[in-house]
C-alpha positions in Angstrom: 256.4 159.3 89.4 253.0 161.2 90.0 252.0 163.4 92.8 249.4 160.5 94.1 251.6 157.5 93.9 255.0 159.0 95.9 252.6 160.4 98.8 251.1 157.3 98.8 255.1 155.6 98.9 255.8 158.8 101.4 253.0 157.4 103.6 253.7 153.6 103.2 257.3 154.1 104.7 256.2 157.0 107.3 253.9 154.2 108.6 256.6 151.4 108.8 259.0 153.5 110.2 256.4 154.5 112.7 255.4 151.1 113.8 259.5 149.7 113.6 259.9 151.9 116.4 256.6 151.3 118.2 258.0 147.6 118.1 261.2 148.3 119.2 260.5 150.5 122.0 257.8 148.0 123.0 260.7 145.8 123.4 263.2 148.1 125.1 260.3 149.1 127.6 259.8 145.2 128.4 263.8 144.6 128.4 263.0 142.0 126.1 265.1 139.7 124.2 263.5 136.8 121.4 265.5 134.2 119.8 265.0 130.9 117.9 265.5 129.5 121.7 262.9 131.7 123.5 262.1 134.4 125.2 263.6 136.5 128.0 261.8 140.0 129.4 262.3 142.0 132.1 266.1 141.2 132.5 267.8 143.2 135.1 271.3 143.1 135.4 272.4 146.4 137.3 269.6 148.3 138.6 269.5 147.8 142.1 266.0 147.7 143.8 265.1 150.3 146.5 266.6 148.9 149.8 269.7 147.8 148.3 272.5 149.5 148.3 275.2 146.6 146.7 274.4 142.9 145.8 274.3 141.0 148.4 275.4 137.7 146.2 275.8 136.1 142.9 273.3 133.2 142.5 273.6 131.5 139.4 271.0 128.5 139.0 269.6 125.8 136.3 266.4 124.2 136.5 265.4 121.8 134.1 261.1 121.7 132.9 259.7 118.6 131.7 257.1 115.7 132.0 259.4 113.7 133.6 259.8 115.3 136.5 256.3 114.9 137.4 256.6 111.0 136.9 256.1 110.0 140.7 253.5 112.3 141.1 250.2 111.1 140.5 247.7 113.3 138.6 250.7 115.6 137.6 251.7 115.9 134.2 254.6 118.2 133.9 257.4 119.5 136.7 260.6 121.4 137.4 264.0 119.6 138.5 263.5 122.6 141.8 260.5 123.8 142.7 261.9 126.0 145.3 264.5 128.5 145.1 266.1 130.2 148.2 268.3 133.5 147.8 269.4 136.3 150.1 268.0 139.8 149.7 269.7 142.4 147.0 271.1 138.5 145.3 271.7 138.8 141.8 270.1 135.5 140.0 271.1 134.6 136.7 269.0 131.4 135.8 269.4 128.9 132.7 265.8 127.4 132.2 266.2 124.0 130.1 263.0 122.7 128.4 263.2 118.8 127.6 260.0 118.8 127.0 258.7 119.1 123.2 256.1 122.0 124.3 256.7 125.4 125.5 257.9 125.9 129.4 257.8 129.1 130.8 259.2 129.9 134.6 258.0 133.2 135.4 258.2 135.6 139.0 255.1 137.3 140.2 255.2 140.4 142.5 258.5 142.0 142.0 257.9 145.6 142.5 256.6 147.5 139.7 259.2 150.6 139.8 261.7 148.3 138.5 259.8 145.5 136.8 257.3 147.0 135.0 254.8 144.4 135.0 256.0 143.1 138.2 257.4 139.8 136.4 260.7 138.4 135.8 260.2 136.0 132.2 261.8 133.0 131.1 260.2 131.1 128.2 262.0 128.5 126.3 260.8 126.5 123.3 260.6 122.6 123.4 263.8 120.8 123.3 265.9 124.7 124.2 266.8 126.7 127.1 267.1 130.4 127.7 269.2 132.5 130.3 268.2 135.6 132.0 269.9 137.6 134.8 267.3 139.7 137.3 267.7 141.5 141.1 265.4 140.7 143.5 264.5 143.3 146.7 265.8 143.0 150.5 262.7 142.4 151.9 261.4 138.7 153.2 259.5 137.5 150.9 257.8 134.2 149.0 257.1 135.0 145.0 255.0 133.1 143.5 256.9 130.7 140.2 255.3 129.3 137.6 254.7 128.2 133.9 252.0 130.6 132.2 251.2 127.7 129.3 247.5 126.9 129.6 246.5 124.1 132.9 250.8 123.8 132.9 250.5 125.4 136.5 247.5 123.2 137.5 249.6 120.3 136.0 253.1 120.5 138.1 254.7 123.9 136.9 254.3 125.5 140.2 256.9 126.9 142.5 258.3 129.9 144.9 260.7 132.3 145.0 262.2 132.2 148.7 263.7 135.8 149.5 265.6 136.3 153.1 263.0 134.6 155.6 260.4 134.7 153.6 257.0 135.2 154.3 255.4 131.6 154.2 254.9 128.9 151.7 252.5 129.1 148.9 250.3 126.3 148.7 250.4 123.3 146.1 254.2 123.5 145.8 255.7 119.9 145.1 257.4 118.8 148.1 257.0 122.1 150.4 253.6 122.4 151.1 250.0 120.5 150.9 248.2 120.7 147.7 245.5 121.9 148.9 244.4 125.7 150.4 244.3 125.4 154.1 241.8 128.2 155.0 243.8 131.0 156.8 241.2 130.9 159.9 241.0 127.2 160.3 244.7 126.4 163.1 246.9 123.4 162.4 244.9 121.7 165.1 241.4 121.8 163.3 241.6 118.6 161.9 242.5 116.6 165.1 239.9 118.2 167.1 237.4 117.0 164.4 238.6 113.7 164.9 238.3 113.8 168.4 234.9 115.3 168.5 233.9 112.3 166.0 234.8 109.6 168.8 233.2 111.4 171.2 230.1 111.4 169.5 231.2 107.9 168.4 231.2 106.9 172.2 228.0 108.7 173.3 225.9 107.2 170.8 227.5 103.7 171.8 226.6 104.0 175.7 222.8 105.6 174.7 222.5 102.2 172.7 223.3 100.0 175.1 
């Protein structure tokens, strides 16, 4: 073989080799494991967070994704058989996520601390008709993580839940049968919209009595 085809061979496979193991330390960095099933990243099974010094408890969960689970809700197209999930601090949750739907479902954890989860996600993505299993820890404090499905308008469509750690630290708004789904503004109190009423009939009255 001449000089100028084997470097160019010697360089072809220097190159694969080099992006093989960008890929598969791309993957170890992300804990990620694909199949024909899905997707799982960011598993944790044994690194405890900061805070915990043992698990606290076992939790082992399935939630199902699908359209039909967002049949009695109007203006919903998609939903999750549990939209909330409650655990103790330092739990260890190993969930099965179950798509029946014939489109990708994802149900994915926001704000997990970034020392540990490097995005600050926990991912579950399953193809239509599969279902995936992934294991993570979450941290000791109260807290309320935001869960969801990533898939374009899927969120603004049904496939939104939380994360309940401990106490927690309030609901997150527009979760199917927790909270209103709406955004009440922080400064405006419970008792804004009764007082409006009220200041309506009273205005309601005084008109009344100047007609008269």
């Amino acid at each position: 073989m001449k000089p100028k085809r084997l470097l160019a061979l010697f360089w072809t496979l220097f190159l694969a080799h080099g992006s093989l193991a960008q890929e598969h330390d791309h993957h170890a960095h992300h804990n990620m494991s694909v199949s024909d099933s899905g997707m799982v990243m960011y598993e944790n099974k044994t690194t405890l967070p900061r805070g915990c010094d043992q698990i606290s408890e076992d939790i082992e969960l399935t939630i199902h994704a699908g359209a039909k689970y967002a049949e009695n809700t109007p203006g919903m197209t998609f939903g999750m058989s549990q939209h909330e999930v409650r655990a103790p601090g330092c739990s260890r949750l190993t969930i099965t996520f179950i798509n029946e739907d014939q489109v990708r479902h994802q149900w994915m954890v926001h704000g997990l601390p970034k020392y540990l989860y490097s995005a600050g996600m926990f991912h579950l993505e399953a193809m239509a008709g599969r279902q995936v299993t992934g294991t993570f820890i979450v941290p000791p404090d109260d807290r309320t993580y935001l869960v969801h499905c990533d898939m374009a308008q899927h969120m603004e469509k049904g496939m939104k839940g939380q994360l309940v750690i401990g106490r927690g630290s309030g609901n997150l708004w527009s979760v199917r049968g927790v909270s209103d789904a709406f955004n009440r503004a922080p400064y405006l109190p419970d008792t804004t919209w009764p007082l409006a009423a009220l200041a309506l009939l009273l205005v309601a009255g005084v008109v009344t009595r100047l007609r008269r």
